[in-house]
Backbone as CSV, one residue per row, in Angstrom:
resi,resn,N_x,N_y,N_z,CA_x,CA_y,CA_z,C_x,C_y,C_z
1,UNK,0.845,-1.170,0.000,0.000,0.000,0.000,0.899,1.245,0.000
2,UNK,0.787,1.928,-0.965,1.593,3.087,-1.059,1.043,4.018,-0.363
3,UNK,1.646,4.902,0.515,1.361,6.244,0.933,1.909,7.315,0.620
4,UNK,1.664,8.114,-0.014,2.435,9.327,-0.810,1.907,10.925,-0.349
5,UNK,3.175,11.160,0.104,2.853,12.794,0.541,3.487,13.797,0.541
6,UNK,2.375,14.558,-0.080,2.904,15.907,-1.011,2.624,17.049,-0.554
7,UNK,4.205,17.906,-0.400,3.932,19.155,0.320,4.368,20.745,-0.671
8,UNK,2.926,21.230,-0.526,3.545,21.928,-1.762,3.316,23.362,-0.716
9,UNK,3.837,25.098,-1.332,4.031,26.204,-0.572,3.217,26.961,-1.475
10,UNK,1.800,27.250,-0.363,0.494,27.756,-0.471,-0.626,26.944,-0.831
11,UNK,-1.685,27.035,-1.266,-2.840,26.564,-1.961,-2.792,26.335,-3.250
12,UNK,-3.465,25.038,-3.051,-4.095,24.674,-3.912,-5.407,24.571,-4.818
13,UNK,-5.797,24.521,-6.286,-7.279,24.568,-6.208,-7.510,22.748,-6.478
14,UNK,-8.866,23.204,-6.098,-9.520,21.494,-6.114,-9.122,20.789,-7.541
15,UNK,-9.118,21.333,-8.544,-8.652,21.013,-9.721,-7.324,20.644,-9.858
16,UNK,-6.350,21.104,-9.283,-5.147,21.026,-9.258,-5.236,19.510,-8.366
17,UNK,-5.360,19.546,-7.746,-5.548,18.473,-6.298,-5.879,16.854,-7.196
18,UNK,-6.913,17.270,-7.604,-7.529,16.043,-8.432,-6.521,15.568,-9.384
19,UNK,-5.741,16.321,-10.032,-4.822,16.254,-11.744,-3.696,15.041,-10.820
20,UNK,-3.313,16.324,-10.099,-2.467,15.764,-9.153,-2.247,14.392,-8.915
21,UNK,-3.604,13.731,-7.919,-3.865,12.735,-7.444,-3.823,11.646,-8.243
22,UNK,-4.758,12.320,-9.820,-4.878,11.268,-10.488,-3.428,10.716,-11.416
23,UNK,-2.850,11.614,-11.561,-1.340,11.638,-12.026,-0.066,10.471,-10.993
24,UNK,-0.305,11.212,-10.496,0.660,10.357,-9.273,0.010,8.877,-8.969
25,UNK,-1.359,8.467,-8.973,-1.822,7.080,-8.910,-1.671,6.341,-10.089
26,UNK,-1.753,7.284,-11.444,-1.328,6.314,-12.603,-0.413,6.265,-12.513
27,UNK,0.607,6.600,-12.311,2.367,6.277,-12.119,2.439,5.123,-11.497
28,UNK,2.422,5.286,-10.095,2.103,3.572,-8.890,1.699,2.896,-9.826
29,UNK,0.828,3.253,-10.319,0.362,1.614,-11.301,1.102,1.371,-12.357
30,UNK,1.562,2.205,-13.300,2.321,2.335,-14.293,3.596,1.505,-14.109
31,UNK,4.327,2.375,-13.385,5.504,1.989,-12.675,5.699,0.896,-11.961
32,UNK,5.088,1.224,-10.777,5.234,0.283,-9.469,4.393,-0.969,-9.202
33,UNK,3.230,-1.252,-10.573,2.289,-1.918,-10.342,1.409,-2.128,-9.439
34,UNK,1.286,-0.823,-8.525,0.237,-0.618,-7.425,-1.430,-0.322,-7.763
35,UNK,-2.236,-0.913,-7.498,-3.272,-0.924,-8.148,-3.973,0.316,-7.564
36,UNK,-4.871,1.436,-8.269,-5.289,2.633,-8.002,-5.871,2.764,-6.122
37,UNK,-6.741,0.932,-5.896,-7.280,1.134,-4.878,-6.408,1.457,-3.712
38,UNK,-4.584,0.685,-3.770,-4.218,0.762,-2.694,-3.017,2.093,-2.443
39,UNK,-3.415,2.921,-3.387,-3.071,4.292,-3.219,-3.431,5.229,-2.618
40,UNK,-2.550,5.586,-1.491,-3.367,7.189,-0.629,-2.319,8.276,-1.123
41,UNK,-2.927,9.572,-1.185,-1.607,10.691,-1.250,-2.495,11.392,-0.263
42,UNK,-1.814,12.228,0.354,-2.136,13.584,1.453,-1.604,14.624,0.579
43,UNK,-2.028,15.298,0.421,-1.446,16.807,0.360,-1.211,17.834,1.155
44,UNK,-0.132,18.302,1.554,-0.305,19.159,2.572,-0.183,20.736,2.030
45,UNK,-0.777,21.704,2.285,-0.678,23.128,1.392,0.247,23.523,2.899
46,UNK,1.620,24.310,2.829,1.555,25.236,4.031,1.820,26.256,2.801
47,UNK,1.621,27.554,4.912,1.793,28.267,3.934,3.277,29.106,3.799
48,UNK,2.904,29.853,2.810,4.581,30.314,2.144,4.956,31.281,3.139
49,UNK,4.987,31.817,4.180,5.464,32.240,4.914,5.882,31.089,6.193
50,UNK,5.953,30.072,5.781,6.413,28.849,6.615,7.817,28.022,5.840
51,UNK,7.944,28.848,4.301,8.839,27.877,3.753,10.087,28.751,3.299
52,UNK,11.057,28.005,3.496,12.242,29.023,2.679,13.101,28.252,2.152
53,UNK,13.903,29.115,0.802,14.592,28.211,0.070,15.826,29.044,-0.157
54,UNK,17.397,28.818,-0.125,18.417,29.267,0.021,18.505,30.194,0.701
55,UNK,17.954,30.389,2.223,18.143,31.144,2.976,17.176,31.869,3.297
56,UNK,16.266,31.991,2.276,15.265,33.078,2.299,13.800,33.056,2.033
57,UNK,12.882,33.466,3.278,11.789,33.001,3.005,11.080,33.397,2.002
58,UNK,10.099,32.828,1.600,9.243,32.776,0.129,8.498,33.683,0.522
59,UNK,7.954,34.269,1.376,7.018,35.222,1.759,7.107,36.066,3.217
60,UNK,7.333,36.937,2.705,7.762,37.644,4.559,6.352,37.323,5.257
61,UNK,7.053,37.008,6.254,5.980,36.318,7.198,5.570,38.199,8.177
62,UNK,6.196,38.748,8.275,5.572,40.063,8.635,5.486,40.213,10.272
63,UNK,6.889,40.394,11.025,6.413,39.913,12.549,5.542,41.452,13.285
């Protein structure tokens, strides 16, 4: 049973979410021969004032 979890910086729309999901479960199967049912993904949205990349945050968090 695969568990797959994806953390992306900010929101998402429901559309995106779905492409997503459905993308990454045909792969497992594609690939890994995991059948769609025993696929979970989480998504986690934070947000961009929680993430930083070479030093520097993606969004001033504003103290």
């Amino acid at each position: 049973m695969p568990y797959i979890n994806v953390r992306v910086a900010g929101a998402l729309s429901g559309t995106q979410k779905k492409e997503i999901t459905r993308r990454i479960t045909q792969v497992m199967e594609e690939v890994a021969g995991k059948p769609p049912s025993a696929t979970y993904i989480v998504i986690d949205e934070v947000p961009r004032t929680n993430w930083a990349k070479s030093g520097e945050m993606l969004e001033d968090p504003g103290d």
